[in-house]
NULOMI-196010 format. One record per residue: residue number from 1; x, y, z negated of N, C-alpha, C in turn. Coordinates in pm, whole numbers, plus 50000, padded with zeros to 5 digits. Layout:
// NULOMI-196010
 num  n.px  n.py  n.pz ca.px ca.py ca.pz  c.px  c.py  c.pz
 NUM     X     Y     Z     X     Y     Z     X     Y     Z
...
***
This chain:
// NULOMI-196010
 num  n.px  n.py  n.pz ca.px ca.py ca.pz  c.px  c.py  c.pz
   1 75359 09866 18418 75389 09946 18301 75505 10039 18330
   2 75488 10158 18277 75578 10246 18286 75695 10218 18175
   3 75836 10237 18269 75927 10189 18113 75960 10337 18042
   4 75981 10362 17891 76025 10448 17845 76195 10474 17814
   5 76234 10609 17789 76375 10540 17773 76382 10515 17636
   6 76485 10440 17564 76490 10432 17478 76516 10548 17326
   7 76487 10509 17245 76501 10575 17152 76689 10644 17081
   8 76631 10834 17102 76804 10872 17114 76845 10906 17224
   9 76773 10863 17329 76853 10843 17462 76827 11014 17476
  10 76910 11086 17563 76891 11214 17608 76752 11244 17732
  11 76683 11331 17666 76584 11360 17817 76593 11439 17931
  12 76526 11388 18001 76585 11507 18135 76531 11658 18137
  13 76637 11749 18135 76619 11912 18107 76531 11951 18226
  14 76450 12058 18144 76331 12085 18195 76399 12194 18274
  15 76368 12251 18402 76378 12357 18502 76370 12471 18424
  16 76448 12534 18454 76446 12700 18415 76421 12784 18537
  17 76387 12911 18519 76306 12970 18659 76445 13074 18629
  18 76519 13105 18715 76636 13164 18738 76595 13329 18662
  19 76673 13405 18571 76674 13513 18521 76616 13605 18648
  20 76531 13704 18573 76507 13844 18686 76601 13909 18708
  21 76665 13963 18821 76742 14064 18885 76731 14233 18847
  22 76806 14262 18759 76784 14394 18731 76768 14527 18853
  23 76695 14602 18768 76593 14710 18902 76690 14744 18932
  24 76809 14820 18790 76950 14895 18845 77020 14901 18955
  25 77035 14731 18967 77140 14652 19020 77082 14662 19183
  26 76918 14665 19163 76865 14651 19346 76912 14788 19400
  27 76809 14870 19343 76822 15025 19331 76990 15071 19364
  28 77101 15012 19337 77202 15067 19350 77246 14965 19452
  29 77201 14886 19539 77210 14786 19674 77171 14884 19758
  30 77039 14900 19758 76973 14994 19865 77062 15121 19894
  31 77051 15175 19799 77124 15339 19795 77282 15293 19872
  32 77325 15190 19859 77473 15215 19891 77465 15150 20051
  33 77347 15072 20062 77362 15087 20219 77276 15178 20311
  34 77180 15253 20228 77125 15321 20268 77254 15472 20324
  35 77369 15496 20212 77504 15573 20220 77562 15526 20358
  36 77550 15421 20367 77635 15388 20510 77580 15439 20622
  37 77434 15418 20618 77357 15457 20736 77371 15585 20753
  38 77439 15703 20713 77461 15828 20773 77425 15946 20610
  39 77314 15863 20536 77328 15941 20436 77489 15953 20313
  40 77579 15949 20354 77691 15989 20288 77697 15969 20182
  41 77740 16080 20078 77767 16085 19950 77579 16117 19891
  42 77503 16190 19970 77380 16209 19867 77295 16084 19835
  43 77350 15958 19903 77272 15834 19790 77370 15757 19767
  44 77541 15820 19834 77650 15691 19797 77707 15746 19642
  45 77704 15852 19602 77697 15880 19397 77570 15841 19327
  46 77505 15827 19390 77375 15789 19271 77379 15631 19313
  47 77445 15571 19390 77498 15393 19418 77569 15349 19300
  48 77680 15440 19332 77754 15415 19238 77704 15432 19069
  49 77673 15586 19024 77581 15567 18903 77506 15474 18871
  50 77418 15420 18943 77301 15322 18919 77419 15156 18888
  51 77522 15171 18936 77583 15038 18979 77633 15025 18816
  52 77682 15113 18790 77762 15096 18628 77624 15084 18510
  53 77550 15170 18581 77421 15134 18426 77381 14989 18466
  54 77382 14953 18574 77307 14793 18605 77388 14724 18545
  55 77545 14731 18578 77642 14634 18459 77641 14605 18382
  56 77656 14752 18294 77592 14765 18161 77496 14648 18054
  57 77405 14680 18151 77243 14619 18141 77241 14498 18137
  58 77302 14466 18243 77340 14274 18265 77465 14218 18155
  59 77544 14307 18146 77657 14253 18020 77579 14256 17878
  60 77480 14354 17842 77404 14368 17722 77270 14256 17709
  61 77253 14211 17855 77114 14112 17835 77180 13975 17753
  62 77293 13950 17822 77360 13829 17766 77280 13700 17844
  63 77262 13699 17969 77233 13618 18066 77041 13587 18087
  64 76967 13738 18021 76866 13738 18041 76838 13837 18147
  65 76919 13905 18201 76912 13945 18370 76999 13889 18431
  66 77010 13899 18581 77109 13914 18670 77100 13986 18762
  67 77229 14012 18868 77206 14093 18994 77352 14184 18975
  68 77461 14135 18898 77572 14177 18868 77661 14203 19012
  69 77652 14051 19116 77687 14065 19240 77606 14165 19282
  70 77510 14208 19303 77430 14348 19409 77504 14453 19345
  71 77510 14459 19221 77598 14605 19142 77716 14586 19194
  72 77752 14546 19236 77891 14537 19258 77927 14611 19413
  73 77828 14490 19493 77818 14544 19624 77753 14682 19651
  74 77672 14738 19567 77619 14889 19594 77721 14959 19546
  75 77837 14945 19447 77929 15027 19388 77993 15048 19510
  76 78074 14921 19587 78156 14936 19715 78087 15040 19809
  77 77985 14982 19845 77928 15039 19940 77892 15177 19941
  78 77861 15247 19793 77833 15377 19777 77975 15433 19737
  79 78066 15405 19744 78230 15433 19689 78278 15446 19853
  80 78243 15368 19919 78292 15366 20086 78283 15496 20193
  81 78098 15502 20146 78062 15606 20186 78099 15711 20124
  82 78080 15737 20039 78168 15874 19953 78264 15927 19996
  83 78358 15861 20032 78437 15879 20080 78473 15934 20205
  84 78420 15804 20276 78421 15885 20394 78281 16053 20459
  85 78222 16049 20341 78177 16177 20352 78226 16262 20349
  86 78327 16254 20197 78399 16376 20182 78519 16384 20263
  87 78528 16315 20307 78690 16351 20441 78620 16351 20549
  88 78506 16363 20587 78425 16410 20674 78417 16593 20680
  89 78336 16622 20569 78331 16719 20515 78433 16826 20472
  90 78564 16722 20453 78680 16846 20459 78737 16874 20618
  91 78752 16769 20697 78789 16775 20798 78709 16879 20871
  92 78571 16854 20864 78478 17034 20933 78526 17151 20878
  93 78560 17179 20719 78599 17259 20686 78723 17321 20715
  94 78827 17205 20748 78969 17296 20840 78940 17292 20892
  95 78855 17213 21029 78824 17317 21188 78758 17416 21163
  96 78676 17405 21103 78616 17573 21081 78663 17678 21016
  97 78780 17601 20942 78874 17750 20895 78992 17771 21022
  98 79050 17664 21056 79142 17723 21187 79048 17762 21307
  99 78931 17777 21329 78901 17886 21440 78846 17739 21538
 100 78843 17604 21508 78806 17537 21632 78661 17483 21635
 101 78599 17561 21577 78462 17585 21672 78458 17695 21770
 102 78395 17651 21833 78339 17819 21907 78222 17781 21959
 103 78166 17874 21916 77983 17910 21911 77969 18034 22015
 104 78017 18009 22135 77960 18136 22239 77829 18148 22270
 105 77778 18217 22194 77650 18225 22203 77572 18291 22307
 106 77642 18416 22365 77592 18475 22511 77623 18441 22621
 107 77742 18329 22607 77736 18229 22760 77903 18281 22813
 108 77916 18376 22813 78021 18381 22861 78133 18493 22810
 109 78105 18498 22685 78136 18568 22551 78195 18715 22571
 110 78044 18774 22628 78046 18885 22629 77850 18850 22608
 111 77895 19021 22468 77755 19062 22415 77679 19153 22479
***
């Protein structure tokens, strides 16, 4: 015979299947390491954008999403790159305003 527990007694809690991961929150993972890999600032600002609406989203579900850690990590990661894009991008811009390219184009810079 199977014993029962007694009457009152507490039962054992049934499994919950862990909340879905908001799209935001992936969507702004990818983009911010996708920023590292050489694409810069053109997917490390839309990392970051996507990272604050995923917050958002997850603070408003009230623990019916998650993926707050990935928003977080795509914010860094698209904030990292940004960065170093744009001090990329200024740094070409003073060599190319003080004169240190040179583009001799006929070889021995005479046309």
């Amino acid at each position: 015979m199977s014993e029962q527990p007694p009457p009152g007694s507490p039962s054992v809690p049934a499994l919950r299947p862990p909340p879905p991961t908001n799209g935001h929150a992936i969507a702004s993972l990818v983009l911010g390491v996708t920023s590292l890999m050489g694409c810069s600032f053109v997917t490390g600002i839309p990392a970051i954008v996507l990272s604050r609406i995923a917050r958002r989203e997850i603070a408003a579900s009230q623990g019916e999403t998650a993926g707050a850690d990935l928003a977080r990590i795509g914010f860094a990661l698209g904030a990292v790159a940004t960065v170093i894009g744009v001090l990329a991008l200024v740094g070409l811009l003073i060599l190319g305003g003080l004169g240190l390219f040179v583009f001799d184009v006929c070889g021995d810079g005479q046309c």
